[in-house]
N, C-alpha and C positions, 0 to 999 in steps of 0.2 A: 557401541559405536557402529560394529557393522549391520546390526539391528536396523541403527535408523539409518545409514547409507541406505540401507536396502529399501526403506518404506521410501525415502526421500526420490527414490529412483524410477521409484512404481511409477509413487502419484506425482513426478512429474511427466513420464511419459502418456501418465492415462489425460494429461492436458489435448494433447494433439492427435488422442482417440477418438475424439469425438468433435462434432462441428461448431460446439459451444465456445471451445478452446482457439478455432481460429478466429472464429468471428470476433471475439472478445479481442483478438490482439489486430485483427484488422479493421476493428470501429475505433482500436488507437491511435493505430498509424494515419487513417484519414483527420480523425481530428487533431493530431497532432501536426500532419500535412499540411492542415487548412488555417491552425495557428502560424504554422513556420511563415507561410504563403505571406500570410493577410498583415500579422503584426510584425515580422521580422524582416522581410524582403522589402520593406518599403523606402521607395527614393528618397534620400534626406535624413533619413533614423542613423545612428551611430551603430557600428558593430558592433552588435549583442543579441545574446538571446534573452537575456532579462523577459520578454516578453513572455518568452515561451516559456519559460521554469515558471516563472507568476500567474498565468495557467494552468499549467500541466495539474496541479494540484485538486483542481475543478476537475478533472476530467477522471485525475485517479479517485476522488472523491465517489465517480457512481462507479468504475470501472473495475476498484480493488473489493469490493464485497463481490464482484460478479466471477471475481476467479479464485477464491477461498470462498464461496458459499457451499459449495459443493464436497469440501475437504473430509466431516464425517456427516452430515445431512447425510447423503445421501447410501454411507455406511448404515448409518441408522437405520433409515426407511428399509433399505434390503436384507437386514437384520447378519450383514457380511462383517459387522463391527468385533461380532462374539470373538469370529477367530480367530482376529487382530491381535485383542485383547489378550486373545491365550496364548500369543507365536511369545517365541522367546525374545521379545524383546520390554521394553519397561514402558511405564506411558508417558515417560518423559521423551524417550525417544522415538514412542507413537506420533509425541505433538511435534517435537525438533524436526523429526524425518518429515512430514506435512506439511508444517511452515516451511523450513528450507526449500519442499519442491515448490510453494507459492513463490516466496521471493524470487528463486531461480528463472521461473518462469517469467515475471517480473522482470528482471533483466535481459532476459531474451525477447520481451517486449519492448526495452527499452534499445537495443543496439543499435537496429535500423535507424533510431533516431541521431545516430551518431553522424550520420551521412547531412544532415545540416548543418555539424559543426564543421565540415569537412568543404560544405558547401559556403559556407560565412568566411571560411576562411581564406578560400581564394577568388571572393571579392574582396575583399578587405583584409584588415589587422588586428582582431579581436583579442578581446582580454583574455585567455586560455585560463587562467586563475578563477575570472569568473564562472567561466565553464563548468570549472571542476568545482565548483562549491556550488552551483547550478543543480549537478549531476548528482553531489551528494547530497542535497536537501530533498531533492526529488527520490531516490531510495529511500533515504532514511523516513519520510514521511508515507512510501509506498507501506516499508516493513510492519510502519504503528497501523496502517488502515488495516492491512491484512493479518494482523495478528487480534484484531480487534474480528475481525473476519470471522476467523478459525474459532474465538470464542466461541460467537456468534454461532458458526456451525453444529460446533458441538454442546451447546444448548437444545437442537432442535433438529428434527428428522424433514423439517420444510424448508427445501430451499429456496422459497421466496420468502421467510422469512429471514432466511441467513441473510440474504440479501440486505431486505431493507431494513433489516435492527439497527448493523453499522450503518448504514446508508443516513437514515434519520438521525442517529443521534450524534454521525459527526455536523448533519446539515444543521443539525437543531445549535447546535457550538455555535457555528459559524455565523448564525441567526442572531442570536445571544451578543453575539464579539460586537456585530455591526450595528448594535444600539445601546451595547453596556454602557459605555462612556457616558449619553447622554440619557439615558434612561433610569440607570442601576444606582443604590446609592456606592460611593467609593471603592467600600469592600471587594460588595459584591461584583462591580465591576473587572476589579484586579483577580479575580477568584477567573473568572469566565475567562480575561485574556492570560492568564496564566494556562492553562487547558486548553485554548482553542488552536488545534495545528496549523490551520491556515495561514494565518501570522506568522509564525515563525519561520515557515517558507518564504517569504518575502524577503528574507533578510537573507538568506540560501541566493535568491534570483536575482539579490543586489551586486553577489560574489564576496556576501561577509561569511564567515563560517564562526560561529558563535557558538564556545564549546557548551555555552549553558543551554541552547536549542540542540546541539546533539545528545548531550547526557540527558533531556526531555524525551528526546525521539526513542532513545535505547531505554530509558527506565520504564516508558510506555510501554514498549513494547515487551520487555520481559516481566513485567506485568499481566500483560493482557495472558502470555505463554504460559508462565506460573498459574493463572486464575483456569487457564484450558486443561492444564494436566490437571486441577484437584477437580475440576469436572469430572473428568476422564478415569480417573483413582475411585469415585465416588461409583459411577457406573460399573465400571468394574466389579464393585465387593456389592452391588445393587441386591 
């Protein structure tokens, strides 16, 4: 445990080492700025941010490979992975310590946007419930891109391709969703919207909380975690 406190501590601080790390939370805040602006602040609309959680999902869509691509890529390529590997800690808690500093970060990306619901609130009377189930579709879907991320990562010493692996193949879902219905026979249909995250955010930005979209979010994601460490186990004993 204090293994991965301790990684989880590095690589989150090594976020705001380097210019990557601000940039990436300051092209959020603008576009999440330029949603709040455009679709929520308009004369006549109802207090909600529906808008913006129905969104946000687009944006964490290219924005969460760009802050776990870097997680062990870039171990790799400097060959700093070896000593990782040998500290005393396990590779379970190589991957936990890692991911946990992504999502952390994650959230520290996410705060400043709190300052809209703060702002909706004293024009208005919002549904504060929908809020919070807003807030947690939006994590919970953060967690699956970025643990799909960190696979991503550590499959590959290239961080453009850590990037665009997730990047494509949640776009390639989402591609899929938007023509299965009329395209796909039945089955195959209900296969694809069963898998595609984007949907199930929608139900999140309605202010439903659907325990069967959160056990989806969380089984993804300790999935994708599980599929990282036997990566990780594998290179290891290489």
């Amino acid at each position: 445990m204090t293994g991965t406190i301790t990684v989880m501590r590095r690589e989150y601080a090594s976020y705001f080492r380097t210019a990557a790390g601000w940039v990436v939370m300051a092209l959020f805040l603008v576009l999440a700025g330029a949603v709040f602006r455009y679709f929520v602040l308009q004369p006549g609309q109802p207090a909600s941010m529906r808008p913006f959680f129905a969104m946000t999902w687009g944006v964490l869509l290219f924005l969460a490979p760009a802050i776990s691509m870097k997680t062990f890529s870039e171990e790799l390529r400097t060959g700093t992975i070896e000593p990782l590997l040998t500290a005393p800690v396990s590779e379970t808690g190589v991957v936990v310590g890692k991911y946990l500093a992504a999502v952390l970060y994650l959230c520290t990306m996410l705060a400043p946007t709190l300052v809209y619901a703060a702002v909706l609130s004293g024009l208005s009377a919002p549904d504060y419930g929908a809020m919070v189930a807003g807030y947690l579709g939006v994590l919970l879907l953060g967690m699956l891109y970025l643990a799909a991320g960190v696979l991503a990562s550590a499959a590959t010493q290239s961080q453009p391709l850590a990037f665009l692996g997730p990047l494509f193949g949640f776009l390639a879902l989402e591609v899929l969703r938007s023509v299965a219905v009329s395209r796909f026979p039945r089955w195959a249909a209900d296969v694809v919207l069963a898998v595609a995250p984007g949907l199930r955010i929608q139900d999140f930005a309605k202010g439903v909380i659907d325990t069967r979209h959160v056990v989806f979010f969380l089984a993804g994601t300790a999935w994708f975690l599980a599929a990282t460490t036997l990566l990780v186990q594998a290179r290891r004993w290489r």
